[in-house]
C-alpha positions in Angstrom: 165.0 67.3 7.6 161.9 67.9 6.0 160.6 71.8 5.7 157.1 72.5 6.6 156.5 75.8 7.3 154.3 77.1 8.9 153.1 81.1 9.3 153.3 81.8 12.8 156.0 83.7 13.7 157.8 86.6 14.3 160.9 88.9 14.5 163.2 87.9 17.8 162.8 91.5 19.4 165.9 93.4 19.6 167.9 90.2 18.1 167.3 88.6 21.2 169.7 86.1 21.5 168.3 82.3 22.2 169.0 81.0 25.8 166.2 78.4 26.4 165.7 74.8 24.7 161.8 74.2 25.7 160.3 70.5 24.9 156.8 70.2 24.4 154.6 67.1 23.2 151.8 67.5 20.5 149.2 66.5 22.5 146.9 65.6 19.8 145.6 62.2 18.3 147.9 61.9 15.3 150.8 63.5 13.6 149.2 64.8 10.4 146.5 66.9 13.0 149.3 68.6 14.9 151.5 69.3 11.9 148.4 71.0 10.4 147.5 72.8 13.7 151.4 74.0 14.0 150.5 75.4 10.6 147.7 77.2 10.6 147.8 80.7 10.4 144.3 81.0 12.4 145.8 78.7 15.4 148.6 80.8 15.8 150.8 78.2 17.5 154.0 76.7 16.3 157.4 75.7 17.4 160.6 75.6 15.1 160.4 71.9 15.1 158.8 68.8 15.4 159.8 65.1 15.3 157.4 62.5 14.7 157.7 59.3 16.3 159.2 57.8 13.3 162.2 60.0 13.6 161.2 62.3 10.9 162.2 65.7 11.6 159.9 68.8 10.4 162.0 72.5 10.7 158.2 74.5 11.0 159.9 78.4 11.9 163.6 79.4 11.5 166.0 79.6 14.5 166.1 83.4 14.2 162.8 83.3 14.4 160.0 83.7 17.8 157.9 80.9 17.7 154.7 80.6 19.6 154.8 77.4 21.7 155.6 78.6 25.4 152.6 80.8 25.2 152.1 82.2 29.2 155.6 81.0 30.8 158.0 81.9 33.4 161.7 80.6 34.0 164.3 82.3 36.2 162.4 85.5 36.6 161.7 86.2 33.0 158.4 86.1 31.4 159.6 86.2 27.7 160.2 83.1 26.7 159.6 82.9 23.4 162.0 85.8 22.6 165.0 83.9 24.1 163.7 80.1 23.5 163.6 77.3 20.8 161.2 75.0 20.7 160.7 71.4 19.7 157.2 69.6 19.7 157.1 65.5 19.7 154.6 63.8 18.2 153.1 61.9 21.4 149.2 61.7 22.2 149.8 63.0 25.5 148.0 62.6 28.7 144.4 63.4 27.4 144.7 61.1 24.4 146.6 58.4 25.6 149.8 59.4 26.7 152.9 56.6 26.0 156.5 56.1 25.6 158.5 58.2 23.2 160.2 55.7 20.5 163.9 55.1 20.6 164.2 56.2 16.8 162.1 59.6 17.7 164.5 59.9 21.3 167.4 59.7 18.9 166.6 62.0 16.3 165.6 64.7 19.3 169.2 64.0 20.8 170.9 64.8 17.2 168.6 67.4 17.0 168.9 69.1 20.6 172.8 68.3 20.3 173.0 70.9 16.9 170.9 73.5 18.6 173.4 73.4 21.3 176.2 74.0 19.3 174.6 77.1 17.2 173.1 78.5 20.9 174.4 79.7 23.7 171.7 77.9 26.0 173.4 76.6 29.3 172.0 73.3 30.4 169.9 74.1 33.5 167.7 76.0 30.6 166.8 72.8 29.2 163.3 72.5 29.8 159.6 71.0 29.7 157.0 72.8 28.9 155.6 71.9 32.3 158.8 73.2 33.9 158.1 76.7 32.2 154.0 76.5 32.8 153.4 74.6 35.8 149.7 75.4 36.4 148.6 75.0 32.8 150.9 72.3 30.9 152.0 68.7 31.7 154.3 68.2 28.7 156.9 66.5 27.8 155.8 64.3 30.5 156.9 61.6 32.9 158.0 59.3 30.0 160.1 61.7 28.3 164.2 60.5 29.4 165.7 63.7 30.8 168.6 61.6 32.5 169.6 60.5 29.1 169.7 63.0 27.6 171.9 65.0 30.2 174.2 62.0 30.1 174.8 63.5 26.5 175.4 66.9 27.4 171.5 67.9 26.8 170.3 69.5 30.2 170.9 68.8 34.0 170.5 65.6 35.6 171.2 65.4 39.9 172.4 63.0 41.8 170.1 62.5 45.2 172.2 64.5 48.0 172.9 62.8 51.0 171.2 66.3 52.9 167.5 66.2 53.7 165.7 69.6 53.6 162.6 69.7 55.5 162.0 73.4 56.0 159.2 74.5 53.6 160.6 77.7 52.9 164.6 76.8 51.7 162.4 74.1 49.3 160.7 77.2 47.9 163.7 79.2 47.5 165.5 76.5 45.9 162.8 75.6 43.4 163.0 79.6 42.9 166.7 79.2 42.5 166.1 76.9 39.8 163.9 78.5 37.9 160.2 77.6 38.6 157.4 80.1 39.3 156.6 79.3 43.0 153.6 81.1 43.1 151.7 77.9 43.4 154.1 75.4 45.3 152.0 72.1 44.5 152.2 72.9 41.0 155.7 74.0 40.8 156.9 70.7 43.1 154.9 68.8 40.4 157.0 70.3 37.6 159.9 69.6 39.1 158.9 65.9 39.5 158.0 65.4 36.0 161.3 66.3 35.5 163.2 64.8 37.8 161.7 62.2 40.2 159.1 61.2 37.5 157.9 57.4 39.3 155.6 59.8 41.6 153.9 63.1 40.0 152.0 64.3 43.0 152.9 67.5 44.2 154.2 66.2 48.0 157.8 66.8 49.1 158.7 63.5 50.3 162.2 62.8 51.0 163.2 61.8 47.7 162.0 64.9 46.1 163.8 67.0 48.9 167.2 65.3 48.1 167.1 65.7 44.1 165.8 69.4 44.8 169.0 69.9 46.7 171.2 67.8 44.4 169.8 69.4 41.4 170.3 73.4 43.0 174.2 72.6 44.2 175.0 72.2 39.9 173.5 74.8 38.5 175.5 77.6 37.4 
């Protein structure tokens, strides 16, 4: 672990106790830029950590700390999630740089990272999300590239197995993406979320049938 820290945070209020893993990529051309950004006092961004594609792991803000990486987000009715959340930033260009796979070694120091988190937090694993889960209209990170099914097969998140029911009324979808967590206030952005998450061959924003099934796969697990 290498520390870097960086100025921008806060006091949890109240002690607020940390509920929400949130994943994020950089999103800028190279490693040394976002470590610098994450650490500027007059950017105030940061996350608690960040894992460059080497594997190398930066701790940028304490645990008990609020970072500021969600910025305007929503999950399962609550606005706050940077009280309640820790974040973790991977070095990745993303989509407006030239977005690619994550490396195995970088993939493998998040799971040994994620799976410690987990252990000190009492995060339950439908609260393992993207940034794009939590900020549909506004972010597209981690991205379609990013494993989600491997890492639930390690205990890190949810992963659904396509139901054999097909939902077709507009309104249960709604209420089930609601049930899940995502801000429904714009659908096509919400179903889009939910796609980079889970049915990532096809980011478009359409129900299909394939999205319908691992909507109602994915809301008969959580808890």
């Amino acid at each position: 672990m290498v520390e870097s820290p960086s100025p921008n945070y806060e006091q949890r209020p109240n002690n607020t106790a940390v509920d929400m893993l949130v994943v994020h990529y950089t999103g800028m051309v190279s490693a040394a830029e976002a470590l610098a950004r994450l650490c500027d006092a007059d950017a105030k961004v940061s996350a608690h950590y960040l894992i460059d594609e080497d594997g190398a792991t930066h701790n940028l803000v304490a645990e008990r700390h609020r970072a500021w990486h969600a910025g305007v987000a929503f999950w399962r009715g609550e606005t706050n999630v940077n009280d309640r959340s820790i974040g973790i930033e991977l070095v990745n260009p993303g989509h407006e740089f030239g977005y690619r796979q994550f490396p195995d070694v970088q993939m493998a120091a998040f799971r040994e990272l994620a799976t410690d988190i987990l252990k000190r937090h009492p995060v339950p694993p439908r609260n393992v999300v993207g940034h794009s889960d939590v900020s549909p209209t506004r972010k597209t990170d981690p991205g379609e590239f990013f494993d989600w099914r491997a890492m639930a097969e390690v205990g890190i998140g949810l992963w659904p197995q396509e139901s054999d029911h097909l939902e077709q009324d507009p309104a249960q979808l709604g209420s089930m993406l609601a049930d899940i967590g995502y801000d429904i206030s714009d659908f096509v952005a919400a179903v889009r979320a939910f796609q980079r998450h889970y049915r990532q061959h096809r980011v478009n924003g359409r129900i299909d049938p394939e999205t319908a099934r691992m909507m109602v796969g994915l809301q008969a697990i959580i808890d």
